[in-house]
ROZASE-470383 format. One record per residue: residue number from 1; residue in one letter; x, y, z of N, C-alpha, C in turn. Coordinates in steps of 0.02 Angstrom, whole numbers, plus 50000, padded with zeros to 5 digits. Last residue first. Layout:
  nr rest  n_c1  n_c2  n_c3 ca_c1 ca_c2 ca_c3  c_c1  c_c2  c_c3
 NUM    A     X     Y     Z     X     Y     Z     X     Y     Z
...
END
This chain:
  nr rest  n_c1  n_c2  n_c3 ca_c1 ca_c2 ca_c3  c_c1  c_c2  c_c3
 111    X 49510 49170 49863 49412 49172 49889 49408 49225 49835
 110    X 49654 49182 49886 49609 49127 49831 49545 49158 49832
 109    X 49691 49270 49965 49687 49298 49903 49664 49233 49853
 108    X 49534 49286 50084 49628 49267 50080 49634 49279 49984
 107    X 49428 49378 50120 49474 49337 50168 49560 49310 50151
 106    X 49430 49477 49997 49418 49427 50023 49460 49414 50071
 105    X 49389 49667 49986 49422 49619 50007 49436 49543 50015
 104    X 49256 49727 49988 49302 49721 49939 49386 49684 49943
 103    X 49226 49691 50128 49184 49680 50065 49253 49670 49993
 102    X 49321 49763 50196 49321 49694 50236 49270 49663 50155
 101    X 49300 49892 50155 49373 49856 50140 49358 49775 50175
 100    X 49157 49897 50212 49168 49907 50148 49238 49886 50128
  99    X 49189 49881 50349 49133 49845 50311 49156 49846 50247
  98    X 49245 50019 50370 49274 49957 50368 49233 49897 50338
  97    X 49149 50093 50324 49198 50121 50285 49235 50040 50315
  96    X 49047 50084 50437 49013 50058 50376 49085 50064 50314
  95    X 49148 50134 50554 49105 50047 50540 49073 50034 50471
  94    X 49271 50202 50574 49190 50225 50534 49167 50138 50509
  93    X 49394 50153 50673 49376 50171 50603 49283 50169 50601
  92    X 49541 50090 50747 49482 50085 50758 49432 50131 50679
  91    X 49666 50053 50696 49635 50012 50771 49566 50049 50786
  90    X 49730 49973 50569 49676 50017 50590 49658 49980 50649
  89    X 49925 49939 50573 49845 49924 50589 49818 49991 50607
  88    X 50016 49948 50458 49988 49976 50510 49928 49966 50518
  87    X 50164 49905 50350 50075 49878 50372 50064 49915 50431
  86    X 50268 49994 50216 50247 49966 50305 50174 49975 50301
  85    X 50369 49980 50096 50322 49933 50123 50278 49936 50176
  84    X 50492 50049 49978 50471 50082 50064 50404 50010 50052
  83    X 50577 49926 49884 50550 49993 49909 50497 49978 49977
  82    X 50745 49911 49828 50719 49886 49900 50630 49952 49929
  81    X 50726 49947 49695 50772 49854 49725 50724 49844 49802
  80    X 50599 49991 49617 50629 50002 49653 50661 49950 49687
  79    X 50477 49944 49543 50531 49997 49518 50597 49979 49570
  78    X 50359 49828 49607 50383 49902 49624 50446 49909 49563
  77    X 50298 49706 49579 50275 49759 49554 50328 49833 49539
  76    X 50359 49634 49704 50371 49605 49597 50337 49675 49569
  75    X 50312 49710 49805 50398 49691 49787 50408 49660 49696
  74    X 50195 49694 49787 50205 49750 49799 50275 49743 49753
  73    X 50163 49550 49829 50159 49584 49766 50180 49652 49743
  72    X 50233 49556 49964 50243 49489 49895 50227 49529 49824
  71    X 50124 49630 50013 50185 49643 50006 50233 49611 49950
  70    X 50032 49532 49995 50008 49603 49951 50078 49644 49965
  69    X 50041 49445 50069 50036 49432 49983 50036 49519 49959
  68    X 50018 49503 50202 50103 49463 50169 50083 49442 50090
  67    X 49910 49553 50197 49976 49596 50211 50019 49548 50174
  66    X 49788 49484 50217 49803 49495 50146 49895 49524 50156
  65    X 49752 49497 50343 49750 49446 50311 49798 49414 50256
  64    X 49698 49622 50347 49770 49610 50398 49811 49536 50378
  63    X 49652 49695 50193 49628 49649 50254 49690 49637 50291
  62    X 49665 49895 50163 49670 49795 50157 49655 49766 50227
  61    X 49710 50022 50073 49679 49992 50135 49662 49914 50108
  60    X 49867 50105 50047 49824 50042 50018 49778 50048 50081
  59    X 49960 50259 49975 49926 50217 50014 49885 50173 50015
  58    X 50093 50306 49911 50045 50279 49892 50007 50239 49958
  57    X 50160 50441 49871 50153 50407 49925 50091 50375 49900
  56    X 50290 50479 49734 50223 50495 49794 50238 50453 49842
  55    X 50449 50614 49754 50409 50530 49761 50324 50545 49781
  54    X 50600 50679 49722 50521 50680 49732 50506 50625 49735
  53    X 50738 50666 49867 50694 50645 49772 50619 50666 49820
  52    X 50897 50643 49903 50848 50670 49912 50772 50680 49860
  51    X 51013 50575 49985 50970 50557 49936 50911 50607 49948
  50    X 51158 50516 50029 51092 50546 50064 51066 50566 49997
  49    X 51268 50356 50030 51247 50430 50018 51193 50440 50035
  48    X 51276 50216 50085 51330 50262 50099 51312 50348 50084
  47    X 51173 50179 50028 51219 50152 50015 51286 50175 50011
  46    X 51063 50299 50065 51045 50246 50026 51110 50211 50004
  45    X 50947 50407 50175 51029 50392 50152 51012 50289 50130
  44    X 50829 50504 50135 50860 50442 50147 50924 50447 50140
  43    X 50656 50597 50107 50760 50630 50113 50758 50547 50136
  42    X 50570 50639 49980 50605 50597 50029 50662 50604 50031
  41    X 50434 50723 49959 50504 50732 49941 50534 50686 50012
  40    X 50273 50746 49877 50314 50714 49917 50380 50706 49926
  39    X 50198 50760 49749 50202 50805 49798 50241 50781 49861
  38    X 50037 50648 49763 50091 50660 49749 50121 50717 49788
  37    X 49963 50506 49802 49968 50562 49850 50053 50579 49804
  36    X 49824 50381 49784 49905 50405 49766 49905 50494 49771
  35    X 49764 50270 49867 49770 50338 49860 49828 50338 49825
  34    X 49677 50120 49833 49741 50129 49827 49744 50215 49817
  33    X 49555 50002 49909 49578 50074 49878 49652 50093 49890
  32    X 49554 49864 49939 49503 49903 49921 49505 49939 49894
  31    X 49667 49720 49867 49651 49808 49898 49580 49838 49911
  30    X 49671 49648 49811 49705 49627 49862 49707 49706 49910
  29    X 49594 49609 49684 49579 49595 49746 49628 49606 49821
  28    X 49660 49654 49552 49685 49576 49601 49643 49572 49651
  27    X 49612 49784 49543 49612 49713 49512 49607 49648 49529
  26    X 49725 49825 49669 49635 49847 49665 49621 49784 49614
  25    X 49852 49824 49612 49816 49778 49682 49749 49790 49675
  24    X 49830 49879 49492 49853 49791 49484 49841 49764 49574
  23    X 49818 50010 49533 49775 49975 49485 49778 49920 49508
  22    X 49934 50028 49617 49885 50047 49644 49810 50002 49618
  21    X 50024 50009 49485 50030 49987 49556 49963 49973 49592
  20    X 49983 50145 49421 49997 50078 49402 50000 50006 49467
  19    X 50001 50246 49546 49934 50226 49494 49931 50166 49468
  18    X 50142 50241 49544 50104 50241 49602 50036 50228 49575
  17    X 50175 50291 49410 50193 50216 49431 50156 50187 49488
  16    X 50118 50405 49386 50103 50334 49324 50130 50253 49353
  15    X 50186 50468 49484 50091 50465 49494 50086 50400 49438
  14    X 50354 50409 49522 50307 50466 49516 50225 50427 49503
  13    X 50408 50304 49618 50453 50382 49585 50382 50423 49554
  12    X 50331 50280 49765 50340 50262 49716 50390 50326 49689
  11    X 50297 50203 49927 50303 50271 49891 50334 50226 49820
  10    X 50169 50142 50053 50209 50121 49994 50247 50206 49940
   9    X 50066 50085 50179 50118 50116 50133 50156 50099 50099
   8    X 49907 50007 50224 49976 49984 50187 50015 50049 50157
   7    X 49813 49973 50353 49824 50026 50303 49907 50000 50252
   6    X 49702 49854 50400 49772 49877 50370 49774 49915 50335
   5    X 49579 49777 50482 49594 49813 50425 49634 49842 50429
   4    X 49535 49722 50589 49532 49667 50532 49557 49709 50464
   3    X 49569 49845 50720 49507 49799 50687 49564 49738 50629
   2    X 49570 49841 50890 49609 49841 50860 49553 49811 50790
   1    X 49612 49896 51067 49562 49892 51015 49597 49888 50947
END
């Protein structure tokens, strides 16, 4: 089972950037809703060293449609050379709450 709607992650360095971000996909159409979730500490190893930082987490809901532009945009948007990106499908969800990202959504990012 599987629906028409994508959750999108994303972390940022802090709430003005994850917000900012968050704005310019909502705007654009290429989001329904953008959470920003602060309070977050990422451990990584990043070019030979380990790394440890605050960060939020920013989460998107979107059409499955929309993923490869809204990554595209993500990447000109972000701070960051290489930042965090991953699509996960909603495989199942509150029918009138998908309705609603399938609404605020268009089919493709011309419509």
């Amino acid at each position: 089972m599987s629906t028409d709607v994508t959750t999108v992650l994303t972390t940022a360095p802090d709430v003005e950037t994850g917000s900012r971000i968050g704005r310019m996909l909502l705007e654009e159409r290429l989001v329904a809703c953008a959470n920003v979730v602060p309070g977050i500490t990422s451990i990584y190893r990043w070019e030979g060293e380990v790394h440890e930082e605050a960060e939020v987490l920013v989460v998107l809901k979107t059409r499955a449609s929309l993923v490869p532009t809204l990554i595209a945009r993500v990447e000109e948007l972000h701070p960051y050379d290489v930042p965090e990106v991953l699509a996960l499908p909603v495989l199942a969800g509150y029918d009138p709450y998908l309705e609603w990202v399938r609404n605020e959504c268009p089919r493709k990012p011309e419509d």
